[in-house]
PATIKE-121891 format. One record per residue (C-alpha): z, y, x; residue number from 0. Coordinates in Angstrom, 3 decimals, always signed. Layout:
% PATIKE-121891
[bafi [Z Y X] NUM]
...
//
This chain:
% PATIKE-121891
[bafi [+143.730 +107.403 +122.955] 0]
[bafi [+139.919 +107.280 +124.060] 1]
[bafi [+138.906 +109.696 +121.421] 2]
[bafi [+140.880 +111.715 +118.981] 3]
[bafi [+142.099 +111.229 +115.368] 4]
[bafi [+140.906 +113.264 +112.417] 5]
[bafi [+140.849 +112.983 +108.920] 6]
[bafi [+138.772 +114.513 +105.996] 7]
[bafi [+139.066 +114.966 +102.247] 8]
[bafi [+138.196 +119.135 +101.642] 9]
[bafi [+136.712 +121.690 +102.823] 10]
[bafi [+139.402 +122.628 +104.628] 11]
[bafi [+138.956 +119.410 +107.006] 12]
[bafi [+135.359 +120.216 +107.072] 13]
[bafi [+135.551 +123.774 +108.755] 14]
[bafi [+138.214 +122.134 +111.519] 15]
[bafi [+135.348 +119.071 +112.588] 16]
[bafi [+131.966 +121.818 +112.440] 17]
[bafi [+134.395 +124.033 +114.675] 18]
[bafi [+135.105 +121.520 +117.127] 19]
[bafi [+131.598 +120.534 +117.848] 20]
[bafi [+130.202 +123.895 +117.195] 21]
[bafi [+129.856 +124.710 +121.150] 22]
[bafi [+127.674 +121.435 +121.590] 23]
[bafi [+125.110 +122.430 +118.741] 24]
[bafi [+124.934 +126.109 +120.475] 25]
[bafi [+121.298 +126.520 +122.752] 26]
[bafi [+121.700 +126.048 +126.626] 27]
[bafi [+120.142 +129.085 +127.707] 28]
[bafi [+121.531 +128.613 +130.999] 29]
[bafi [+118.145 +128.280 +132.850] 30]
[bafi [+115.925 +129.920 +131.156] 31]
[bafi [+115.024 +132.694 +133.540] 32]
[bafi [+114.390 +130.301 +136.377] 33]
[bafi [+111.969 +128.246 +133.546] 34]
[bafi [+110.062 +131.498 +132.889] 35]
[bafi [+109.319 +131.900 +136.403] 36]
[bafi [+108.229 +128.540 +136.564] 37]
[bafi [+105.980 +128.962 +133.926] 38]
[bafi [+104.420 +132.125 +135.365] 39]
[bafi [+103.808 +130.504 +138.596] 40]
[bafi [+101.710 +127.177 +137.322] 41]
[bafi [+99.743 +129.835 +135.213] 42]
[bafi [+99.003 +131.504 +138.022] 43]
[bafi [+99.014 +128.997 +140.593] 44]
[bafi [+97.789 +125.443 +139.364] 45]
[bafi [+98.403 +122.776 +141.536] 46]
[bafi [+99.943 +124.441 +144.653] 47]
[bafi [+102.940 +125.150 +142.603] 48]
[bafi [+103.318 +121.561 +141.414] 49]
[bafi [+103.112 +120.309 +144.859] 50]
[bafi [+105.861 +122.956 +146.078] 51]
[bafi [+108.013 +122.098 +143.117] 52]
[bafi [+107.454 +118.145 +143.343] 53]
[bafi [+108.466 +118.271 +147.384] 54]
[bafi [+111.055 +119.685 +146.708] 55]
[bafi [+112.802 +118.147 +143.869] 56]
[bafi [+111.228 +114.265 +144.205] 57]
[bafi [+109.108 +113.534 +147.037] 58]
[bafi [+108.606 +115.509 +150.357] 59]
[bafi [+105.711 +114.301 +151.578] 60]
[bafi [+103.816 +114.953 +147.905] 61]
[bafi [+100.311 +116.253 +148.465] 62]
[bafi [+97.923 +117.721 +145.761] 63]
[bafi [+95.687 +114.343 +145.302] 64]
[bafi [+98.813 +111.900 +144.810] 65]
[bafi [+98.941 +114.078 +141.179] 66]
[bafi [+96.668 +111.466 +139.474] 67]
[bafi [+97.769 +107.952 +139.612] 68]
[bafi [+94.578 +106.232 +139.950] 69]
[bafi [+93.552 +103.480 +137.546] 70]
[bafi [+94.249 +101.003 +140.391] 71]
[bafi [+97.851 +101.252 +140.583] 72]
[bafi [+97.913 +101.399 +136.649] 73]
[bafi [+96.256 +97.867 +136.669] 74]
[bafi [+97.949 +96.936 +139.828] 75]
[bafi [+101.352 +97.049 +138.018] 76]
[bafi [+100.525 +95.384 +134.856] 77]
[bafi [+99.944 +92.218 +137.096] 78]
[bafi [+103.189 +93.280 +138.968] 79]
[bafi [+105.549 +93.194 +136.380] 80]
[bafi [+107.031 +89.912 +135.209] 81]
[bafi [+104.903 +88.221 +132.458] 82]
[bafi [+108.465 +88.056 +130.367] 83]
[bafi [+109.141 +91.443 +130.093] 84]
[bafi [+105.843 +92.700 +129.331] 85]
[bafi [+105.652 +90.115 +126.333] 86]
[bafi [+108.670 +92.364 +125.157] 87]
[bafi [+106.968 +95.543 +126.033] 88]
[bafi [+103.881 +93.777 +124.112] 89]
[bafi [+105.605 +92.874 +121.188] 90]
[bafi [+107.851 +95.961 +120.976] 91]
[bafi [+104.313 +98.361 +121.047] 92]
[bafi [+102.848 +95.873 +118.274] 93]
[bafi [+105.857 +96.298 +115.815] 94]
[bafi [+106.232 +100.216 +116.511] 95]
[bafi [+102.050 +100.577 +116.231] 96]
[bafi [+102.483 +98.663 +112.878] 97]
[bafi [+105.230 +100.633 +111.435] 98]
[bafi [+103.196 +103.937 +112.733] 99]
[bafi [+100.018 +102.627 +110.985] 100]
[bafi [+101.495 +103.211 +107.532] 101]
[bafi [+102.442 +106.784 +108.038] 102]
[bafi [+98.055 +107.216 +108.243] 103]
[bafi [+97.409 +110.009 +105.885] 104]
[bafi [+93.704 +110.016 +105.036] 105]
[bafi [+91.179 +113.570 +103.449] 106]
[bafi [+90.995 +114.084 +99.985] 107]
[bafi [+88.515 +115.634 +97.717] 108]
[bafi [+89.373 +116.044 +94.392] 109]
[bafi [+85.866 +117.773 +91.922] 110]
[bafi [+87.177 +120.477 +89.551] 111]
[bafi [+85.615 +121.576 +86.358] 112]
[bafi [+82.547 +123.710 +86.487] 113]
[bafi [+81.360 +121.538 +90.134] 114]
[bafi [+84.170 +122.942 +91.899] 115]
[bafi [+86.122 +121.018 +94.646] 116]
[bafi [+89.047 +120.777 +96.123] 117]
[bafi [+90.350 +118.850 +99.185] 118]
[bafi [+92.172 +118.424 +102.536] 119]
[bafi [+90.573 +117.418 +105.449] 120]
[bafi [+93.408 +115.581 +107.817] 121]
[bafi [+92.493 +115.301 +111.367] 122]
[bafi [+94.364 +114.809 +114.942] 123]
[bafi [+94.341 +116.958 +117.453] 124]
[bafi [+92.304 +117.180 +120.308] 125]
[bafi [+94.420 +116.775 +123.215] 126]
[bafi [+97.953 +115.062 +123.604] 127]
[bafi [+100.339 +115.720 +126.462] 128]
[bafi [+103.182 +112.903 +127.125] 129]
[bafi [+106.370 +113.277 +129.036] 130]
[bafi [+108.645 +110.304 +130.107] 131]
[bafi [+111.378 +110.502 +132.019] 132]
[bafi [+111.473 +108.852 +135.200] 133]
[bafi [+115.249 +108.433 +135.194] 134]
[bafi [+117.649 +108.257 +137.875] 135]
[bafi [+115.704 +108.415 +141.296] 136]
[bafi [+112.425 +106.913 +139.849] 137]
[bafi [+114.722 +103.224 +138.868] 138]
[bafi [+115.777 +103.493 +135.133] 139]
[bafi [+112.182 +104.313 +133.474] 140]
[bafi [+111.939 +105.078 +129.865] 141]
[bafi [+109.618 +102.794 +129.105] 142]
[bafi [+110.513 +102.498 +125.555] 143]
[bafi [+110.113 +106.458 +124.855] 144]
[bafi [+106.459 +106.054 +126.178] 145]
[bafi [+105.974 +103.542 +123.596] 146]
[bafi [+107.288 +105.771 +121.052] 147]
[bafi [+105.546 +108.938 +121.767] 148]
[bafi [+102.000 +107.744 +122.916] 149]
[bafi [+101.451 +104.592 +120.192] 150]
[bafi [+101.910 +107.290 +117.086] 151]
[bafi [+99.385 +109.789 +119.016] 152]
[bafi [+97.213 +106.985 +119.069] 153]
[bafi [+97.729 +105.822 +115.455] 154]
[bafi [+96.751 +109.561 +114.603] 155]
[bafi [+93.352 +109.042 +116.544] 156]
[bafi [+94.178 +111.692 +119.373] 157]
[bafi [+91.429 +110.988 +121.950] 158]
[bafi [+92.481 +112.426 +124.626] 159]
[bafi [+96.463 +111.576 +125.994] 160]
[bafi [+97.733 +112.993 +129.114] 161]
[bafi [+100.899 +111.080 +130.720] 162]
[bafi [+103.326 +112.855 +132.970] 163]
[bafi [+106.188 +111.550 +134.327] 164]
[bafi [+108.112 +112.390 +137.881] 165]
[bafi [+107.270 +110.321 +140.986] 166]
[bafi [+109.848 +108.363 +142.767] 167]
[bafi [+110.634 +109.328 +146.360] 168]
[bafi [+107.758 +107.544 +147.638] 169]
[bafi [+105.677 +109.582 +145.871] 170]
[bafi [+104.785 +106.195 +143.140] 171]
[bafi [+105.540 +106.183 +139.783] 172]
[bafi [+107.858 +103.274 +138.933] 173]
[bafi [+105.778 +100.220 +138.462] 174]
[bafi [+107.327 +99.298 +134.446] 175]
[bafi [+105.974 +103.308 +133.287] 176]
[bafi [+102.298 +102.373 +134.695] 177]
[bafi [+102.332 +99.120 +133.106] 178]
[bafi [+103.227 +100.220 +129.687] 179]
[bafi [+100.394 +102.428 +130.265] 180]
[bafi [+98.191 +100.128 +131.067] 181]
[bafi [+99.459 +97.806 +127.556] 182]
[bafi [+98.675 +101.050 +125.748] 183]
[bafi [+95.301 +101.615 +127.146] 184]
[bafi [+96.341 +105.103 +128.894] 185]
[bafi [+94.510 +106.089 +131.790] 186]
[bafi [+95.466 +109.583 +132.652] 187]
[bafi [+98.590 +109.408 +134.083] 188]
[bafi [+99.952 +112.042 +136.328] 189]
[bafi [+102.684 +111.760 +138.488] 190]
[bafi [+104.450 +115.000 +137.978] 191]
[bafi [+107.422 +116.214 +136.215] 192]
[bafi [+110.111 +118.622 +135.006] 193]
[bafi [+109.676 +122.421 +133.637] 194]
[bafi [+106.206 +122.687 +135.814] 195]
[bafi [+104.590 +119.221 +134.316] 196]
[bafi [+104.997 +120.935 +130.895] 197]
[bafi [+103.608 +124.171 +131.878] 198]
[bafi [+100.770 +122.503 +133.549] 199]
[bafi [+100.135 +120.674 +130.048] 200]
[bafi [+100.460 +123.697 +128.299] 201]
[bafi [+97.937 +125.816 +130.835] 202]
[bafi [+95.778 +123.442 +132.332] 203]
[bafi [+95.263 +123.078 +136.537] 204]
[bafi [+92.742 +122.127 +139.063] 205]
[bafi [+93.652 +118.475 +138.151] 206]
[bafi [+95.780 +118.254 +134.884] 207]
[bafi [+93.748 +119.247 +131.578] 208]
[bafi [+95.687 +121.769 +128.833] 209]
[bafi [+97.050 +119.996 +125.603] 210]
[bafi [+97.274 +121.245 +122.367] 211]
[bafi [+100.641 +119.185 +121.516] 212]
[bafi [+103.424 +118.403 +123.789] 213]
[bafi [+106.295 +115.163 +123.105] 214]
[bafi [+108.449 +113.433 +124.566] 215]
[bafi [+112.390 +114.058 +125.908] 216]
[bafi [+113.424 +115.496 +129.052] 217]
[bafi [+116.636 +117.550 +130.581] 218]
[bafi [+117.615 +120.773 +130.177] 219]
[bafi [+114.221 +122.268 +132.149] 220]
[bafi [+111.867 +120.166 +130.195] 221]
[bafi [+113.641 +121.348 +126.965] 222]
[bafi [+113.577 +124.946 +127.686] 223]
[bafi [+109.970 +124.738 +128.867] 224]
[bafi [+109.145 +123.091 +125.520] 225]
[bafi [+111.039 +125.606 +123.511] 226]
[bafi [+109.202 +128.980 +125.463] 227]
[bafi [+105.871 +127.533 +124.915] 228]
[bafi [+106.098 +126.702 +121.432] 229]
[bafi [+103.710 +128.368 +119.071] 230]
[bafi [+100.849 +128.266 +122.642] 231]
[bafi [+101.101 +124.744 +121.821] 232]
[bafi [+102.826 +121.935 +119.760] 233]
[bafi [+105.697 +120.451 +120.411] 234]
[bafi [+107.708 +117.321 +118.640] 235]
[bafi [+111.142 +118.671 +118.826] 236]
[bafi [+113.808 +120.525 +121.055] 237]
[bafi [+116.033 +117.948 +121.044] 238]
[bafi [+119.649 +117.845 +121.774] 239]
[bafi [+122.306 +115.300 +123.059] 240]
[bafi [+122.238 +111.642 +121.165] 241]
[bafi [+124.449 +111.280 +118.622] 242]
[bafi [+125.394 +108.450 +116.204] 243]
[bafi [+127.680 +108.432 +113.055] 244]
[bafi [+129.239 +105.240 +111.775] 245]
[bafi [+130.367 +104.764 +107.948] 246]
[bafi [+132.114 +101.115 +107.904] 247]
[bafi [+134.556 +99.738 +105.288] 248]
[bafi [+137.444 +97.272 +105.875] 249]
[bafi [+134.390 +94.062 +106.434] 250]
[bafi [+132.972 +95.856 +109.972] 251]
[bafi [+133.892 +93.986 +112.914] 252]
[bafi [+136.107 +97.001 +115.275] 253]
[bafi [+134.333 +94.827 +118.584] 254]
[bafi [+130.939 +96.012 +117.228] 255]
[bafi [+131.785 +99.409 +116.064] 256]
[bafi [+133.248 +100.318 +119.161] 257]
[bafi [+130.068 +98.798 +120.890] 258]
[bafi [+127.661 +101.067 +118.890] 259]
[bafi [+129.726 +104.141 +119.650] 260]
[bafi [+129.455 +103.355 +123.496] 261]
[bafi [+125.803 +102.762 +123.010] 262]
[bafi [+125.305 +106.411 +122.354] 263]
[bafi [+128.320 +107.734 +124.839] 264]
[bafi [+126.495 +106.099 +127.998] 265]
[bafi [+123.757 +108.221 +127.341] 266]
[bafi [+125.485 +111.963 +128.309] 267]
[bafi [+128.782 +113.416 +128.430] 268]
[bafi [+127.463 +115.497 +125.726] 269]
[bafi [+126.693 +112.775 +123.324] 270]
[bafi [+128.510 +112.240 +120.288] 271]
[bafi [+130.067 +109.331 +118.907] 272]
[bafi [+131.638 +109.152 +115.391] 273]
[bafi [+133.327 +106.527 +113.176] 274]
[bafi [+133.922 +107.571 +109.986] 275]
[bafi [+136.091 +104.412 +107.606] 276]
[bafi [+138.770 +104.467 +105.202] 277]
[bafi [+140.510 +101.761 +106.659] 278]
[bafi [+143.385 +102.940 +108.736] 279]
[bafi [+143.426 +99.439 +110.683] 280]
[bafi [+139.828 +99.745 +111.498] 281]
[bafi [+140.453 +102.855 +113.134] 282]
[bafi [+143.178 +101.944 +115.401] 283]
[bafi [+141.696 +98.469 +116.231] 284]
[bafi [+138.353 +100.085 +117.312] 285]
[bafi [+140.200 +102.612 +119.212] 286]
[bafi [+141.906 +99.814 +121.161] 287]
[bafi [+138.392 +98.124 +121.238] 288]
[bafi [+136.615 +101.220 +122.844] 289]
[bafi [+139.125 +101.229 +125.460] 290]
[bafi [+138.633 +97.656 +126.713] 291]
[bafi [+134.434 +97.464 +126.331] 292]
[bafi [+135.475 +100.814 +128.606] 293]
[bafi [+136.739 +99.535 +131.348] 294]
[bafi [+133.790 +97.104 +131.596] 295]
[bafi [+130.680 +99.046 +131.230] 296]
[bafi [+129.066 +99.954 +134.359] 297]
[bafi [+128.588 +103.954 +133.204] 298]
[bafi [+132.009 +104.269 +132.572] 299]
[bafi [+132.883 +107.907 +133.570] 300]
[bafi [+129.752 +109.200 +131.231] 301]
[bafi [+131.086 +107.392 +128.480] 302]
[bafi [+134.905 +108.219 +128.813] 303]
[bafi [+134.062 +111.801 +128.990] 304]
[bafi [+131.457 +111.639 +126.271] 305]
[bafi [+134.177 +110.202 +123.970] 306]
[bafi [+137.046 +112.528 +125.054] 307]
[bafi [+134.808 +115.618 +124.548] 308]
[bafi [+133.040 +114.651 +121.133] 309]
[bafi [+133.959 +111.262 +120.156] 310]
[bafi [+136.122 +111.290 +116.895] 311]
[bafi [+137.561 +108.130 +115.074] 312]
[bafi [+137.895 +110.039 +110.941] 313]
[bafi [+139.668 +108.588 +108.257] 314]
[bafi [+138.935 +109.305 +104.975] 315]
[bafi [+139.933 +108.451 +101.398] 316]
[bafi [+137.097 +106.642 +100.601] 317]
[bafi [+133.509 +105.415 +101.000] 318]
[bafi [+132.352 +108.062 +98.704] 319]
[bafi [+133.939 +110.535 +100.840] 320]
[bafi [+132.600 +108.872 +104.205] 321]
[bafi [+129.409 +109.501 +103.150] 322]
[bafi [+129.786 +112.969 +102.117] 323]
[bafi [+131.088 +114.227 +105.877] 324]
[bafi [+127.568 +111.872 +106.990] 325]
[bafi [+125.430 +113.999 +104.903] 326]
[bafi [+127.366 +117.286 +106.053] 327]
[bafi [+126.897 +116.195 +110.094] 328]
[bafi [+123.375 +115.067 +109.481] 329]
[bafi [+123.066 +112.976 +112.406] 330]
[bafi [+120.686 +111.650 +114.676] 331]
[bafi [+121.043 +108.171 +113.553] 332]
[bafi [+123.614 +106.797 +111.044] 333]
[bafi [+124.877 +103.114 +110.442] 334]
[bafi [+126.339 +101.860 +107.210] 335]
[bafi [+128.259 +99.112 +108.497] 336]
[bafi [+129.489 +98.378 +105.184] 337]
[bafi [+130.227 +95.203 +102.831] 338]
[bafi [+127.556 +96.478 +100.628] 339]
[bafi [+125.324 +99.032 +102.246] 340]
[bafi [+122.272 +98.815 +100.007] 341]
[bafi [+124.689 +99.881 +97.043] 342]
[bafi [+125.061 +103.465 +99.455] 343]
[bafi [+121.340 +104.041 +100.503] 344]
[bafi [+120.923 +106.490 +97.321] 345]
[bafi [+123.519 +108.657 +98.782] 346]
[bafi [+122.280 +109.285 +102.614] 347]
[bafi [+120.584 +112.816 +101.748] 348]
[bafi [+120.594 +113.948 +105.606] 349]
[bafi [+120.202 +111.309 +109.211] 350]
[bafi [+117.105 +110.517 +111.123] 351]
[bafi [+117.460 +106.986 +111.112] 352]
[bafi [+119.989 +104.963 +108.874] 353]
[bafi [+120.708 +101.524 +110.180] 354]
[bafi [+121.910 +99.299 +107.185] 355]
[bafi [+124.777 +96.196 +107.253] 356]
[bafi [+126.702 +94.973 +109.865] 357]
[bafi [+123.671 +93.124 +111.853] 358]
[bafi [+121.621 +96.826 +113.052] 359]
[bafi [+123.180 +98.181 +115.658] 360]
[bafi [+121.156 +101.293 +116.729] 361]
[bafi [+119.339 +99.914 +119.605] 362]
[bafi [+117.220 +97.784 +117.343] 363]
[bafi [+115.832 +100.798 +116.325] 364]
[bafi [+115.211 +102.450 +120.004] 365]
[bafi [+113.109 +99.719 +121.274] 366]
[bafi [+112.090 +97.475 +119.135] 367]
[bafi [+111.777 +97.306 +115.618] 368]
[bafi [+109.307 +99.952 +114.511] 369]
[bafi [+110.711 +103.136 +113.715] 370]
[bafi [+110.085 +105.942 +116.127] 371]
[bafi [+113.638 +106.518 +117.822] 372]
[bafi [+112.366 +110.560 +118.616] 373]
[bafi [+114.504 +111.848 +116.786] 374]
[bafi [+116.374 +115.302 +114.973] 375]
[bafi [+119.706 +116.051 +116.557] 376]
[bafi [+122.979 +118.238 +115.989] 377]
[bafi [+122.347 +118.243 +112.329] 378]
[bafi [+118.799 +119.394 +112.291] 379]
[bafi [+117.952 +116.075 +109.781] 380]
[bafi [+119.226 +118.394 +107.116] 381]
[bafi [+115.159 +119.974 +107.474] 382]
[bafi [+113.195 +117.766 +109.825] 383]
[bafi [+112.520 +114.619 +110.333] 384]
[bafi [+111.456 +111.747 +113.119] 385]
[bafi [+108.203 +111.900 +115.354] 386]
[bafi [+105.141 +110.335 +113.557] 387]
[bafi [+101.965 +110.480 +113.031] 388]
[bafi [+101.688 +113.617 +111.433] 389]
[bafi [+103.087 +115.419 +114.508] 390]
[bafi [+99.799 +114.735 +116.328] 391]
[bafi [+97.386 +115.661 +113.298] 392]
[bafi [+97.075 +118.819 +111.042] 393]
[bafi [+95.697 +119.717 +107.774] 394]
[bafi [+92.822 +122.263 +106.615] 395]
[bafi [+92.396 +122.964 +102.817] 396]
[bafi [+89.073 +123.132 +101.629] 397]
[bafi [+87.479 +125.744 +98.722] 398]
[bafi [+83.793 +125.262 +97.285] 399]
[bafi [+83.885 +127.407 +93.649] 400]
[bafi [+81.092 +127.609 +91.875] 401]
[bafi [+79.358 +130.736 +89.994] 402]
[bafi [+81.001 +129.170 +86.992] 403]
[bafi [+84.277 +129.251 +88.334] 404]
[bafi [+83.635 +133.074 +89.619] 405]
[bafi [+82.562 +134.386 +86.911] 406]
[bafi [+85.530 +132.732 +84.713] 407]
[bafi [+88.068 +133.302 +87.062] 408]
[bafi [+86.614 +136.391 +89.432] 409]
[bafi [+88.280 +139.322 +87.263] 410]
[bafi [+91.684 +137.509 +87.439] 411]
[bafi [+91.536 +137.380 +91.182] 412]
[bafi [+89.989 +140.761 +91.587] 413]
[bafi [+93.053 +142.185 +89.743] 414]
[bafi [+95.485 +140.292 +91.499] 415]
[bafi [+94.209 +141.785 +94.694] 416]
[bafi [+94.180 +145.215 +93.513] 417]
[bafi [+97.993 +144.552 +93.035] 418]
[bafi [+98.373 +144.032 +96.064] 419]
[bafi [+96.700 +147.206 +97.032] 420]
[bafi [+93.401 +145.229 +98.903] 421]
[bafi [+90.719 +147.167 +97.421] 422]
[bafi [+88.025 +145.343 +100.066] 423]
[bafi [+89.547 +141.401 +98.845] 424]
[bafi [+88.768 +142.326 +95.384] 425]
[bafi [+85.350 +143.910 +95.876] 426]
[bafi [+84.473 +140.307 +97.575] 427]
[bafi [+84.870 +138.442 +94.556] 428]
[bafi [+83.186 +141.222 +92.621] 429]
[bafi [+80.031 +141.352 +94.562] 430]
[bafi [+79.924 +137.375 +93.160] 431]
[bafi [+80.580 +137.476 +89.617] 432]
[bafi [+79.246 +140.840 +89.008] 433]
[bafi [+75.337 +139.781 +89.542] 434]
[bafi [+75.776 +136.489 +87.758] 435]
//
């Protein structure tokens, strides 16, 4: 069996599935020292360290001035690049910059009695730092996590976006990364990457300015270097290993389900893969199904483990029920490949992305259709939510009270001070509404 058997219908069933994939939810903490150190030494260092670090994890012969890509080779590989695929990159960035556009949040003023007002003033922040993944050796870029970390920065009118991403062993940046730069208009693009790209994003260095917010995914170094500088700067998330849960009823195809798990397996042996049906047929015919799509997809191992180690086929009694043990797993993205699965929408209290009816399968949703595909994992959805807009602007509440308004409301606020035992806040409103 490519993945083992459970079933739920209490509590009881509940506590045996969180303790089987409690040890993937727990923090990797595993490098953290060595990321510390790191850190230290680009604050203290700069450039020389990203050199020493970039010889000798991706390039050799790196020197200090191969850092910036120049805004040749960014132009240089949007020509490069067949004209097919960068229509698809084109019309990919169009439908995620149009989605993005309608999470715009604009200020607000609202007059109170007496001429006083009341508002929020929304603006984005001054400096974004990106990091993509280069992928294995430089050759599988994630183009399509550029696209959903930079086009939402620059919905949110961030000015200033700093790309970093790790050089091939030629020292270039893989030609498909440069040219969905170039489609997005970014022209600071730095060909660094790993724990020391972040901390020389965070810190600033001879060549790479400081940011104020961080995004984008990365291993367990980029994670860890996210997660020490947090509250210095911004970040998106610290995200964990994909995941994808699967509600279906007795009118999902077993070929496609077992598709959509593999589509999240490939990524990690740590990702998670989950069908959750009250059809006892549908299980064992998708267990059958995930073992012949196995044997023919090309990152077999990753996926076999990933399935062994967290993969669960779950029956349950019914629909009802399915969706309860979605809810309690809160996962990173959720399908409803059910007969009716508008009918069900009311009941999804906790996923990052739910994929509705029988023709979504997940990947629409990383590359193409609109939603950002950043993100919460191992059942952080129960409290947070996908990267947008808002993570690259923030909020400042604004006062203007009149003398009517102090001298109405100054004693109340006075005495609620004094509560409080801050003698000095409530002799600031007095000095106002005392000489009025």
């Amino acid at each position: 069996m490519t993945c083992r058997s459970l079933t739920y219908s209490s509590a009881q069933d509940w506590a045996a599935i969180r303790a089987w994939l409690a040890p993937r939810t727990e923090p990797d903490t595993s490098v953290e020292g060595p990321v510390r150190e790191i850190l230290q030494e680009v604050q203290q260092h700069g450039d020389a360290t990203l050199v020493k670090y970039t010889q000798r994890f991706d390039c050799p012969d790196f020197q200090a001035h191969m850092l910036a890509v120049p805004q040749e080779q960014i132009e240089a590989a949007v020509q490069e690049i067949p004209a097919e695929d960068k229509r698809i990159i084109e019309e990919a960035a169009a439908n995620i910059r149009d989605y993005h556009a309608k999470q715009q949040e604009n200020s607000w003023f609202t007059p109170q009695s007496g001429g006083t007002i009341l508002g929020q003033i929304v603006r984005p922040v001054d400096r974004a730092g990106l990091y993509v993944p280069g992928g294995q050796g430089g050759d599988t870029p994630l183009l399509s996590s550029l696209l959903m970390n930079a086009i939402p920065a620059q919905v949110a009118g961030v000015g200033d976006i700093s790309l970093v991403t790790p050089p091939r062993v030629d020292g270039t940046v893989n030609p498909y990364i440069l040219c969905t730069a170039g489609i997005l208009g970014l022209d600071r693009v730095f060909a660094v990457g790993s724990a020391w790209a972040v901390a020389a994003l965070a810190f600033g260095t001879e060549t790479l300015p400081c940011v104020d917010v961080i995004a984008g995914p990365g291993n367990i170094f980029v994670a860890t270097a996210k997660r020490l500088l947090q509250g210095q700067i911004g970040i998106d998330m610290v995200a964990g290993p994909s995941e994808i849960a699967i509600v279906a009823d007795a009118s999902a195809s077993a070929e496609r389900l077992a598709a959509d798990m593999l589509s999240q397996a490939e990524h990690d042996p740590l990702a998670s893969s989950i069908l959750i049906t009250d059809s006892q047929d549908l299980l064992q015919t998708t267990q059958q199904e995930l073992e012949r799509q196995l044997a023919e997809l090309p990152r077999n191992t990753i996926a076999r483990q990933s399935l062994s180690d967290w993969g669960a086929c779950i029956r349950v009694p019914d629909t009802a029920t399915g969706l309860e043990l979605a809810n309690r797993l809160a996962p990173e993205h959720l399908e409803l490949c059910l007969e009716s699965p508008w009918q069900w929408i009311d009941q999804v209290h906790h996923a990052g992305a739910v994929f509705l009816g029988h023709s979504t399968p997940e990947p629409v949703g990383d590359y193409f259709a609109g939603p950002n595909h950043v993100l919460p994992t191992i059942g952080t959805a129960r409290f947070s939510s996908a990267l947008s807009v808002q993570n690259f602007t923030k909020k400042t509440s604004l006062i203007a009270t009149s003398d009517a308004y102090i001298q109405e409301h100054g004693a109340k606020i006075a005495r609620m001070a004094r509560l409080e035992g801050l003698e000095a806040h409530a002799r600031s409103v007095e000095t106002r509404y005392r000489c009025l």
